[in-house]
C-alpha positions as CSV (number, residue, x, y, z in Angstrom):
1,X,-77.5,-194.0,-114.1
2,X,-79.2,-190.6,-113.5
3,X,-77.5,-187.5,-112.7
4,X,-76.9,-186.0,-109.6
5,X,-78.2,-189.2,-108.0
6,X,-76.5,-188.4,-104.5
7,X,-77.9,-185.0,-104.0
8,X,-81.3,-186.6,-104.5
9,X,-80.8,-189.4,-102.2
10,X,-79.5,-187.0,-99.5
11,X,-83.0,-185.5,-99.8
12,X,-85.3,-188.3,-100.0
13,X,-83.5,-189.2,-96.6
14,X,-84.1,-186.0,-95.0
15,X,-87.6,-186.9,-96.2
16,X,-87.8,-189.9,-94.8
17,X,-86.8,-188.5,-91.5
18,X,-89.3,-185.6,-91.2
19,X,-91.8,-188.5,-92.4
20,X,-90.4,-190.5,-89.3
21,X,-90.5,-187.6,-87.0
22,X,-94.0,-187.3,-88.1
23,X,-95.7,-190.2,-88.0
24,X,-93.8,-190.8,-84.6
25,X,-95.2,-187.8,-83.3
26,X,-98.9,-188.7,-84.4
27,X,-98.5,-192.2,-82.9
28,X,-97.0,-190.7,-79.4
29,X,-99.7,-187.9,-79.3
30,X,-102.5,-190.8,-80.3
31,X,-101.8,-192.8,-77.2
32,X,-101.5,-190.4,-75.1
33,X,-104.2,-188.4,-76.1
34,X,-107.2,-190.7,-77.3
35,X,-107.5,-194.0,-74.4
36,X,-108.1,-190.7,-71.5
37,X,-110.2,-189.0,-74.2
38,X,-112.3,-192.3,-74.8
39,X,-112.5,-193.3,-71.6
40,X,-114.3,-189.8,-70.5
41,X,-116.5,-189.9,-73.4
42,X,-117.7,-193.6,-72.3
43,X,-118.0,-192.0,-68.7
44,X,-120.0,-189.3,-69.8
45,X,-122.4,-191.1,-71.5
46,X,-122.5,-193.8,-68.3
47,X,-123.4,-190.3,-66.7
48,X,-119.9,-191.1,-64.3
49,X,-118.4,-187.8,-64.8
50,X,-116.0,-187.7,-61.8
51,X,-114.9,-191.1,-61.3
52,X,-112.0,-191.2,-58.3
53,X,-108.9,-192.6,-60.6
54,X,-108.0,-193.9,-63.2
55,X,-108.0,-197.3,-63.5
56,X,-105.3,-199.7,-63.5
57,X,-105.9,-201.4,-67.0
58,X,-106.0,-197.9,-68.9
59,X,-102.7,-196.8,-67.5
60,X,-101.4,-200.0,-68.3
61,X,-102.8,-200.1,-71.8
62,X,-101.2,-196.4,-72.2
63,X,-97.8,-197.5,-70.7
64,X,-97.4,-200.7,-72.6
65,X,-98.4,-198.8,-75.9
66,X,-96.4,-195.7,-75.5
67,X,-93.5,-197.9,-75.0
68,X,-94.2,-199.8,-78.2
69,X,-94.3,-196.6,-79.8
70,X,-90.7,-195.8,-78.5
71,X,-89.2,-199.3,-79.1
72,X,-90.7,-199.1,-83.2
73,X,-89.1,-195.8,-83.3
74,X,-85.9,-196.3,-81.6
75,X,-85.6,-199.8,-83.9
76,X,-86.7,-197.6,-86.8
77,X,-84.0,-194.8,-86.5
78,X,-81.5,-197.6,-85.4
79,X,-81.8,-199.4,-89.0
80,X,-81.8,-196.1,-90.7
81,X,-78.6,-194.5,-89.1
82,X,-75.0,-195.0,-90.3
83,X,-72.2,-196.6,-88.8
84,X,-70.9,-193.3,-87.3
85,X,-74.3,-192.1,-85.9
86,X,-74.8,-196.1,-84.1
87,X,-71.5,-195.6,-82.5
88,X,-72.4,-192.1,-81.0
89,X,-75.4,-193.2,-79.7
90,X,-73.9,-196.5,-78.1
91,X,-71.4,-193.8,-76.4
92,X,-74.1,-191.7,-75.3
93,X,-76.6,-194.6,-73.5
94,X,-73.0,-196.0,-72.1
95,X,-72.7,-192.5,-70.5
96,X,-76.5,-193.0,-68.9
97,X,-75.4,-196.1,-68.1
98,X,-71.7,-195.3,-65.9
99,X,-73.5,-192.2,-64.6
100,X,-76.9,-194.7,-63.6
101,X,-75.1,-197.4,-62.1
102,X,-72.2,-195.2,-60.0
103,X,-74.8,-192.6,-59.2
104,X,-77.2,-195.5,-58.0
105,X,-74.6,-196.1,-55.2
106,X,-73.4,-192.7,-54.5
107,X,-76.6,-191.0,-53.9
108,X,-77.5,-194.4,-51.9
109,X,-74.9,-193.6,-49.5
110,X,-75.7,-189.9,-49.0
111,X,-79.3,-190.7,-48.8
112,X,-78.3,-192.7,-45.6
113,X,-75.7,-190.8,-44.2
114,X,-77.7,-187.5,-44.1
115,X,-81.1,-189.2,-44.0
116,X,-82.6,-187.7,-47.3
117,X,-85.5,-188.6,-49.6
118,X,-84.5,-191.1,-51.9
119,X,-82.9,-189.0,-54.9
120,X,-83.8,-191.2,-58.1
121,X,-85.8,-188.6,-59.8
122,X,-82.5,-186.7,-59.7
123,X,-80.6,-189.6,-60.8
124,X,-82.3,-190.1,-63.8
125,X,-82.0,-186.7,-64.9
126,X,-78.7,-186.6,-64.2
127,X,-77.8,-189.7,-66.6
128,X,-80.2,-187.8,-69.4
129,X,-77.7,-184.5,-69.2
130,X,-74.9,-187.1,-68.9
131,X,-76.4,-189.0,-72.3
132,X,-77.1,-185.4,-73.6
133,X,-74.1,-183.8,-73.0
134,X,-72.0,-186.9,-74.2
135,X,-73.9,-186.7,-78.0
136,X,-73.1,-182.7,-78.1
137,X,-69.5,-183.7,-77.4
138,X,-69.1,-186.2,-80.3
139,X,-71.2,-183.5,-82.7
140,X,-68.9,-180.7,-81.6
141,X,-65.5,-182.4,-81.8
142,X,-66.5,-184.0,-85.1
């Protein structure tokens, strides 16, 4: 048995989770960044600079990767977190989820009653602080 063997797995964890954060960030960036950057360079050299949208496949093919990229990652930091961090986040995406569904029919009603816009955009920032604000809580009170 070596010495200190705690302190050093406490920091090959933080490792671990800046290499995470990392390689995350790289993979998010990628494809986000590189299908728009491909697809202009093909353009260009089709000589179809200004082309009126984008079309449907590459925003699909962005979308359905870009979610992969946050499914791995959220099933990656799910495996690596404890029993106390899992319960903190099922608290906070149960707060995004009250504030979501209540909100849903709420803002329905005043959207009819004083002939608004439809206010979802509003709603879903909303559950986010409500999420956000529900993990500071459980960090603050300990």
């Amino acid at each position: 048995m070596q010495e200190r063997w705690g302190e050093a797995r406490v920091r090959e964890r933080g490792r671990r989770r800046v290499r995470r954060a990392v390689i995350i960030g790289v993979l998010a960036t990628a494809v986000i960044v590189v299908p728009p950057f491909v697809s202009g360079v093909i353009d260009g050299f089709m000589r179809n600079p200004s082309r009126p949208a984008t079309p449907t496949a590459e925003i699909l093919i962005v979308a359905g990767a870009l979610l992969a990229v946050i499914v791995g990652a959220a099933v990656w930091g799910w495996r690596e977190s404890d029993e106390v961090q899992r319960r903190q986040a099922v608290n906070a995406w149960a707060a995004v989820g009250v504030v979501g569904f209540v909100g849903h029919v709420i803002l329905q009603m005043i959207e009819r009653a004083l002939h608004l816009a439809p206010m979802t955009e509003q709603l879903w920032w909303g559950s986010l602080a409500a999420g956000a604000a529900v993990l500071i809580w459980q960090r603050v009170k300990g």
